[in-house]
SEMI-639780 format. One line per field, with one value per residue (C-alpha): residue number from 1; x, y, z. Coordinates in pm, 1 decimal. Each point is the difference from the previous one (the first is absolute). Layout:
BEGIN
pos = NUM	...
X = X	...
Y = Y	...
Z = Z	...
END
This chain:
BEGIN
pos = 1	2	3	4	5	6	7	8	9	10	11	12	13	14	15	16	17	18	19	20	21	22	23	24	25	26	27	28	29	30	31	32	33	34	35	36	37	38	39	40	41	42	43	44	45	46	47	48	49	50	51	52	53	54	55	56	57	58	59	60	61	62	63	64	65	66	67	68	69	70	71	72	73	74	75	76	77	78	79	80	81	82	83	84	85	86	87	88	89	90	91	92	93	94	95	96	97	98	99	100	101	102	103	104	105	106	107	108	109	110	111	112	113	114	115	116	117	118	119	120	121	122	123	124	125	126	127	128	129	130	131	132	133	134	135	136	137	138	139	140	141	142	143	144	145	146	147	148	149	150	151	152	153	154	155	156	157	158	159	160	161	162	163	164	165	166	167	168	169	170	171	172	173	174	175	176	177	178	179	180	181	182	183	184	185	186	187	188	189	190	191	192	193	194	195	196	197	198	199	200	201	202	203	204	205	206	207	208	209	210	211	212	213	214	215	216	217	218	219	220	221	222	223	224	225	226	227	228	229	230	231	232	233	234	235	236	237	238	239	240	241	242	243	244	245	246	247	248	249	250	251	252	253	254	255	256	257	258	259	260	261	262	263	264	265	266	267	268	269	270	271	272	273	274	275	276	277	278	279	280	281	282	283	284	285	286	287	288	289	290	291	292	293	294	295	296	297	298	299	300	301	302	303	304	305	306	307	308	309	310	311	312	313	314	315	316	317	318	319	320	321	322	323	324	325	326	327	328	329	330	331	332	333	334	335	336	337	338	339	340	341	342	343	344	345	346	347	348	349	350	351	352	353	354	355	356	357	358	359	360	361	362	363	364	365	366	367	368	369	370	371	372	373	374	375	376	377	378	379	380	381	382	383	384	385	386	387	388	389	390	391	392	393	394	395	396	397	398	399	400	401	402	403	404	405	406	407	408	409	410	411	412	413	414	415	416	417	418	419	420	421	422	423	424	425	426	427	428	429	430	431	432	433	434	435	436	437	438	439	440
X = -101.3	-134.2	87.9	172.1	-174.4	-293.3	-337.5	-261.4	-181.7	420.7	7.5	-279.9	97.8	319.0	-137.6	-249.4	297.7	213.7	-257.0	-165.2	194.7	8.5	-134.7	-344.6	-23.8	116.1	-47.6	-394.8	41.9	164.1	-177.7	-299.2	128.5	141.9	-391.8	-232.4	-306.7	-57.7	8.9	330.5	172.1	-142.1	80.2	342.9	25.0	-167.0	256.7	283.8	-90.0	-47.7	306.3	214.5	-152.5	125.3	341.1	43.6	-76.9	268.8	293.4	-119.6	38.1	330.2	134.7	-100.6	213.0	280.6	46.2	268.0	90.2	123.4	-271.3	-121.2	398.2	77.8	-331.1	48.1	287.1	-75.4	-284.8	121.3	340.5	214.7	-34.2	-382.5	-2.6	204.4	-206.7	-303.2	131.0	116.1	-343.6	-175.4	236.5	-79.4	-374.5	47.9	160.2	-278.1	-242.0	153.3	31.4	-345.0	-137.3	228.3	-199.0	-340.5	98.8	125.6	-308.8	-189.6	227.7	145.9	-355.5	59.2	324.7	22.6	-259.5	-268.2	160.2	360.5	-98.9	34.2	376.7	102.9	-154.8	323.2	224.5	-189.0	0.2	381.8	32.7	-182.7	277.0	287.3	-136.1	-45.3	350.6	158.3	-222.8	126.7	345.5	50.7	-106.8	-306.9	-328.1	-359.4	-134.8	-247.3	-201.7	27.0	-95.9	-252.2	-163.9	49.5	-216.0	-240.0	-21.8	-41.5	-305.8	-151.2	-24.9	-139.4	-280.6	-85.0	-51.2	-228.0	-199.3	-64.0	-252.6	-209.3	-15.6	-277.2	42.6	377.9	-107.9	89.0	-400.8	224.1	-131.9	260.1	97.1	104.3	205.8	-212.7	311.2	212.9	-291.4	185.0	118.8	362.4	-1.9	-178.5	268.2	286.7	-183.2	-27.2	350.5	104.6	-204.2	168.8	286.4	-120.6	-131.4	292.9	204.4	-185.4	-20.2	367.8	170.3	-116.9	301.8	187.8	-208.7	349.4	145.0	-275.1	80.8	191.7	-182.2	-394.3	-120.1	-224.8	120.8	-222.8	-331.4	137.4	148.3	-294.2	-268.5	236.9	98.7	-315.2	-210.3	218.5	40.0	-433.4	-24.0	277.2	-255.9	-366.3	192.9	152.1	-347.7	-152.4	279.9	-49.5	-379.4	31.4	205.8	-248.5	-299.6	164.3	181.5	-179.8	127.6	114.9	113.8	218.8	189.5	142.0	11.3	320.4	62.3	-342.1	29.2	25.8	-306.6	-195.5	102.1	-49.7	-390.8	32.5	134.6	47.6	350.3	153.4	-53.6	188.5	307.5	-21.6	-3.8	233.3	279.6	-80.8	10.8	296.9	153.6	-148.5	198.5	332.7	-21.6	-20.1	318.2	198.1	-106.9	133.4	317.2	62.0	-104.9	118.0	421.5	10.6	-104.9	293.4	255.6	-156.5	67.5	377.4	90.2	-118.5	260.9	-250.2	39.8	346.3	104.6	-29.3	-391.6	48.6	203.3	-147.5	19.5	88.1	-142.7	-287.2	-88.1	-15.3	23.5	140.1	37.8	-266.1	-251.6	139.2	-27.1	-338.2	-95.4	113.6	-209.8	-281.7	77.7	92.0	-314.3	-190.7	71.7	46.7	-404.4	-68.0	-365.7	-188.5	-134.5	338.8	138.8	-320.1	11.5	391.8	-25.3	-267.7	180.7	317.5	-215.8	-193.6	348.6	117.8	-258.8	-121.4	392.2	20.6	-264.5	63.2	261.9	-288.6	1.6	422.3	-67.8	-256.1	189.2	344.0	-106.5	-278.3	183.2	-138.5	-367.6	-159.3	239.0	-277.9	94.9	-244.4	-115.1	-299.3	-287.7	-110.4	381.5	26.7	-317.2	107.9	329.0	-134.4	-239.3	213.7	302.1	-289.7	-142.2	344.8	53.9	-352.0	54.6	363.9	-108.9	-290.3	276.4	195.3	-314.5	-95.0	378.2	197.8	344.9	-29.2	-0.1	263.8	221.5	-149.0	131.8	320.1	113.4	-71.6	216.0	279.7	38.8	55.1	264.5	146.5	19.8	181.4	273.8	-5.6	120.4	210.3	178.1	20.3	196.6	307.0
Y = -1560.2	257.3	63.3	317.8	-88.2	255.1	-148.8	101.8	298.1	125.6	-30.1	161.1	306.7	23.5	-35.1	261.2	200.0	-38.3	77.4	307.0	290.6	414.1	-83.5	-29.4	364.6	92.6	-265.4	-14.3	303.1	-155.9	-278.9	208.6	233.8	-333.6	-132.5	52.7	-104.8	-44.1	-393.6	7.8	184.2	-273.7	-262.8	134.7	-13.3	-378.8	-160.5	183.5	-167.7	-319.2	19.9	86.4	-354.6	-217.2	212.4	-17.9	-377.8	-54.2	141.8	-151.0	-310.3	140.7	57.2	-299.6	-200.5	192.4	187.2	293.6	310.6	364.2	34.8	-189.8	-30.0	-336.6	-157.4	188.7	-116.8	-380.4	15.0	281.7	49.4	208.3	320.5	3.7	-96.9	327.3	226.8	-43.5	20.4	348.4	76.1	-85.3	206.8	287.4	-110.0	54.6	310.2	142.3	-142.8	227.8	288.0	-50.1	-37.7	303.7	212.9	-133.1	159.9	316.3	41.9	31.1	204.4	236.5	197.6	87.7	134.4	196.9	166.6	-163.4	115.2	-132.0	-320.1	-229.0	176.0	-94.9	-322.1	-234.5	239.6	-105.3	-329.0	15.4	180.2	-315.7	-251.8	191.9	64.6	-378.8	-51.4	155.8	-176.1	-325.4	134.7	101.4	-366.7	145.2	-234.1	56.7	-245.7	-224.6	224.2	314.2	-248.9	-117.3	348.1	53.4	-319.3	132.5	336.0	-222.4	-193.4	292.1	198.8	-292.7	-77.7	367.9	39.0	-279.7	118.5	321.9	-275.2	8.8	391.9	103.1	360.3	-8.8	-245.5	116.5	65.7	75.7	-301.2	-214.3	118.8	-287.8	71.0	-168.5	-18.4	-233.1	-282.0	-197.7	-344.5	138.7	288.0	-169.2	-247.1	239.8	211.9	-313.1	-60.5	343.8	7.7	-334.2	164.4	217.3	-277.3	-210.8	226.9	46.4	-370.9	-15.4	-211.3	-311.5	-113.7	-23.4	-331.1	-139.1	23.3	-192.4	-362.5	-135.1	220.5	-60.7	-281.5	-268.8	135.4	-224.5	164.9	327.3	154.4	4.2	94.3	266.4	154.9	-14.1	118.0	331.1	61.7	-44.0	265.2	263.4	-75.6	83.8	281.6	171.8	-44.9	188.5	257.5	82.9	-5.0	323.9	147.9	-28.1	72.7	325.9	103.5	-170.6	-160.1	222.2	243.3	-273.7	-26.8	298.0	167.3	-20.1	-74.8	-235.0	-127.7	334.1	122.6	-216.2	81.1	383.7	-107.6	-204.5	264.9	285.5	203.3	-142.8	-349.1	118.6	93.7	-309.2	-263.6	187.1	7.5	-372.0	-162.1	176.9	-189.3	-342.0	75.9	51.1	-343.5	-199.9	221.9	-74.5	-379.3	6.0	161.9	-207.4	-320.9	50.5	61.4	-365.5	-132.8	151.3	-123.2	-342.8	-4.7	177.8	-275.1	-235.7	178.0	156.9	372.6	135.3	-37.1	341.4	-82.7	-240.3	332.0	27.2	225.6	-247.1	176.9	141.9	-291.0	236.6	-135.9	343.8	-56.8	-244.8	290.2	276.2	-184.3	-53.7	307.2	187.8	-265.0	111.7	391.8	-101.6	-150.4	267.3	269.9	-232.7	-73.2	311.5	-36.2	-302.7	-145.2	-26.2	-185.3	-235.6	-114.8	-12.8	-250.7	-175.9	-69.6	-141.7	-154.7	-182.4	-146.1	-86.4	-143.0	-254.2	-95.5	-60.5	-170.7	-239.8	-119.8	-230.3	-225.8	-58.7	-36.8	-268.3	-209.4	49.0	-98.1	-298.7	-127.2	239.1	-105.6	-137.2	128.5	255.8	280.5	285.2	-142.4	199.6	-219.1	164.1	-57.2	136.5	166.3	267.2	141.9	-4.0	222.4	219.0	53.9	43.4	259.1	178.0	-65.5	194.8	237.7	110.5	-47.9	258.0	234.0	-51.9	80.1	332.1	108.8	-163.9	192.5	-61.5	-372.5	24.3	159.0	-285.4	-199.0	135.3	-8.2	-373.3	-66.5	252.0	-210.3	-289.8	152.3	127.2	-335.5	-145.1	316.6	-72.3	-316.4	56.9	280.2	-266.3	-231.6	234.9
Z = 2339.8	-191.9	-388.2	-122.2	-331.5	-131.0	34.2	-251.9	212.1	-10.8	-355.9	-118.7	178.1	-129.6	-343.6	28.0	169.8	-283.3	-253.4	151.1	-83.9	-105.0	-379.3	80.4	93.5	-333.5	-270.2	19.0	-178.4	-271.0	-24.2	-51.7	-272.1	-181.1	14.7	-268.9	245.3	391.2	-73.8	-146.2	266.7	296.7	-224.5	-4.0	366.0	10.9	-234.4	131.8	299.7	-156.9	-154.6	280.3	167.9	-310.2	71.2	391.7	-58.1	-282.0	183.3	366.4	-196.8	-174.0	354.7	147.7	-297.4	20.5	307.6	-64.1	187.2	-202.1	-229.1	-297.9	-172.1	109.9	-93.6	-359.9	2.8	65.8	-272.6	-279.4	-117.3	221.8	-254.6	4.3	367.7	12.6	-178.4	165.6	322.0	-115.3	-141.4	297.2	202.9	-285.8	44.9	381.3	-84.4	-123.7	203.8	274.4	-214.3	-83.6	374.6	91.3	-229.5	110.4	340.0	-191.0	-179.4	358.6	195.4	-272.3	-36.5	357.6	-57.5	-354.5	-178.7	-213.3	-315.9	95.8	159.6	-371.3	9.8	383.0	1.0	-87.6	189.1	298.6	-124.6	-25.5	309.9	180.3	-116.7	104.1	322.2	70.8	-220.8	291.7	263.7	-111.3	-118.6	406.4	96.4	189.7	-76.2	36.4	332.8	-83.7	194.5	-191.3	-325.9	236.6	15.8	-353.5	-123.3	259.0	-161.9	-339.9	159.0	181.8	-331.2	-219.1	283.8	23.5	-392.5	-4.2	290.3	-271.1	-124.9	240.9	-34.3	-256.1	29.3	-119.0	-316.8	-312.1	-240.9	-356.7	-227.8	-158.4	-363.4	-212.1	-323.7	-264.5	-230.4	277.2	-24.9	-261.0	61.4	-86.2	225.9	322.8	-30.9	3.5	277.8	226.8	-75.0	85.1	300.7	136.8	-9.1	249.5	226.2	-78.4	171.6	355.7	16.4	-5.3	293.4	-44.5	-149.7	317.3	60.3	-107.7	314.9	190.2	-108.8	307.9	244.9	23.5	182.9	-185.4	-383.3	-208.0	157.7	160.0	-272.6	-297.0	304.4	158.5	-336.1	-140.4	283.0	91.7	-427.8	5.7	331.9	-198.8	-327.9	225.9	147.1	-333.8	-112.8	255.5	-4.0	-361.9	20.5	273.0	-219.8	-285.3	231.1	146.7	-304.8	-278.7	-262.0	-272.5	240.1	168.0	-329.3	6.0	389.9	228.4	348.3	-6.9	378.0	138.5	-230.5	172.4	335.7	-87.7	-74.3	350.1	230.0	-155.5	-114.0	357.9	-151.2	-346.5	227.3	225.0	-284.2	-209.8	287.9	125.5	-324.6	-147.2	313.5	-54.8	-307.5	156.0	145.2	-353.5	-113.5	313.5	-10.0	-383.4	26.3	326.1	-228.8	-364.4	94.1	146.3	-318.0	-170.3	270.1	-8.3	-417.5	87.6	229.5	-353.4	-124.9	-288.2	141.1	71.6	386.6	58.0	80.1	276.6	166.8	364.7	283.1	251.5	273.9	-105.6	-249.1	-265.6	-366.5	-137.5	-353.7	-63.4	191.8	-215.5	-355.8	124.7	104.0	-322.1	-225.2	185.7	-48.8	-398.9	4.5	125.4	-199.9	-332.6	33.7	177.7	67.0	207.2	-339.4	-164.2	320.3	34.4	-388.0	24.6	358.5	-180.5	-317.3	159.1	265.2	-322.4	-56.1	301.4	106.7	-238.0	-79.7	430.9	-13.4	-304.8	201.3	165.4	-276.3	12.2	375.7	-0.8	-268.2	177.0	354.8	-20.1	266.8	234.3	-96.1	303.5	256.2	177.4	-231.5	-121.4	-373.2	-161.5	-112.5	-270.7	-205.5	-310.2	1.0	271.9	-71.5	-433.9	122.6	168.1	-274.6	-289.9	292.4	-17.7	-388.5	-62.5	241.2	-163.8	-366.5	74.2	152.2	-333.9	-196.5	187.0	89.0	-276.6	76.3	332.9	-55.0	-172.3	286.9	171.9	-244.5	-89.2	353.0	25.8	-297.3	169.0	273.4	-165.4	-163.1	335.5	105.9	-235.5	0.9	357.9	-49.7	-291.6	237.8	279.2	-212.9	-94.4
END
């Protein structure tokens, strides 16, 4: 009989699925204008990818310990106090919140140009944004879903775009001759370090996905060898193909130009076919784009019901429309973070060092939680679960990844870390009014 479990060919693909997203048309650019030098901007992309390995591994492992369904509460929950489990919960839901804002304004910044004129497009750019969310707000508020299919076609338009920017390599006549111009006064030790952390940030962000390796444990065949190899191998083929991504850019751009132009995917595929290629990309990637805000806002509201039925939200987010499976409230709370979010930040940067910052915290507090988990279930040592080999050496390296990567946000954008920050510490307070409320 043959196994429903995922082989290792299976696993890899939904790794390199999960990873490969919208951000890469957009956050080379900031990578680059973080980096003081060439060097420092692939390195950026190299140990984001690293990093992202020593991540997908840790929570694989985290999910293979404790397998859980509605999000990361319960396993908070079973390692951190209730309150802290709480709050990041929240601030990943924030962080997700702004990782959709964020993506929604990638996809504004390429189709908007088409719409207003040039010296209106920097004004219109969020309203689009916004205009984006509530569209798919009331796609999933009428029950109606995206096929498979139709997200199908969208990760094709994804991959079609990425393989036909680096084919702009093997175009001389479109390469960019303007020499690189290195700021002299950026060479210290001090400044290349905060420029490579700033420009992680970047990469840090387009790597994003690999944390739903948590929900793998109990479903890949052979655990102990399939797991590291799968993970690994799909995280090294998303690394070689950033890499080559980001080198067309710089080869067809060039470098200090990168740093500072807009729309960067469709550039190049104006110098590869012309002003019909300029419309073309523009349209088919601000619709790649639709697909990671309708997968979020489909994603995010179940998270909420599944901490409402924990009795940590109020009841009124596990309301449902029973026959269109519709989680109203829990999609409209979510929705209006996302709009808050938007126009709070207001520009692409903003959102990207805001994600970042909370993602700095919730990731390196979820994935702490692998050093509760392997104390509290020894017992399951030896059973065929997923453990990493490299324990504690792996997950270290990824939270001080994430604790560099936020304290270099703090030191470039110090009130913005302190939102960060200060909305932690507010819903830790929520909590505990919560259950204070509960009580009378």
């Amino acid at each position: 009989m043959k196994s429903n479990k995922l082989g290792l060919f299976d696993l890899t693909m939904i790794v390199i699925g999960l990873v490969i997203g919208t951000g890469i048309f957009r956050t080379s650019r900031d990578a680059a204008a973080a980096a003081s030098t060439p060097g420092i901007f692939f390195g950026a992309w190299v140990v984001g990818g690293l990093v992202a390995i020593c991540g997908a591994l840790t929570y694989a492992e985290i999910g293979s310990r404790y397998p859980v369904t509605g999000g990361y509460y319960k396993i908070f929950s079973y390692a951190y106090h209730p309150s802290l489990a709480f709050a990041i919960n929240c601030i990943i839901l924030i962080s997700n919140a702004a990782s959709l804002s964020g993506v929604a304004l990638i996809g504004s910044e390429y189709i908007s140009p088409l719409i207003f004129e040039a010296s209106s497009v920097e004004y219109w750019k969020p309203f689009v944004a916004m205009f984006a969310i509530i569209i798919f707000y009331g796609v999933n508020l009428l029950g109606l879903r995206m096929s498979s299919q139709t997200q199908n076609v969208l990760m094709i338009i994804k991959i079609g775009m990425l393989l036909v920017i680096v084919a702009a390599l093997f175009i001389p006549s479109i390469h960019s001759t303007a020499p690189v111009v290195i700021d002299e006064n950026k060479l210290s030790a001090g400044a290349l370090l905060l420029s490579f952390g700033v420009a992680l940030k970047a990469t840090s962000f387009t790597y994003g996905g690999y944390q739903q390796t948590i929900n793998f444990g109990d479903e890949i065949e052979n655990p102990r060898r399939n797991i590291p190899k799968g993970i690994t191998t799909g995280i090294l083929v998303i690394i070689g193909f950033y890499l080559l991504v980001s080198y067309a850019y710089v080869k067809v751009i060039g470098f200090n130009e990168l740093k500072q132009t807009s729309g960067i995917a469709s550039i190049v595929a104006e110098k590869m076919f012309g002003k019909s290629g300029l419309y073309v990309s523009s349209i088919l990637l601000f619709l790649a784009v639709l697909a990671y805000v309708n997968v979020l806002l489909l994603s995010n509201p179940r998270v909420m019901y599944a901490m409402s039925e924990d009795g940590i939200l109020p009841a009124a987010f596990r309301k449902k429309e029973e026959k269109k499976g519709v989680l109203t409230v829990s999609l409209t709370v979510f929705a209006a973070i996302c709009v808050i979010v938007l126009f709070f930040a207001d520009k692409f940067e903003r959102i990207l060092s805001f994600t970042i910052f909370l993602d700095s915290i919730g990731m390196a507090t979820s994935a702490g939680t692998i050093f509760i988990l392997r104390k509290r279930t020894r017992h399951l040592n030896g059973t065929g679960i997923y453990s990493m080999r490299l324990y504690p050496l792996l997950p270290i390296i990824f939270i001080l990844a994430y604790l560099f990567v936020g304290t270099m946000i703090a030191v470039n954008e110090p009130m913005l870390a302190l939102t960060g920050i200060s909305v932690l510490a507010g819903f830790i307070m929520l909590y505990f009014i919560i259950q204070r409320v509960k009580k009378k």
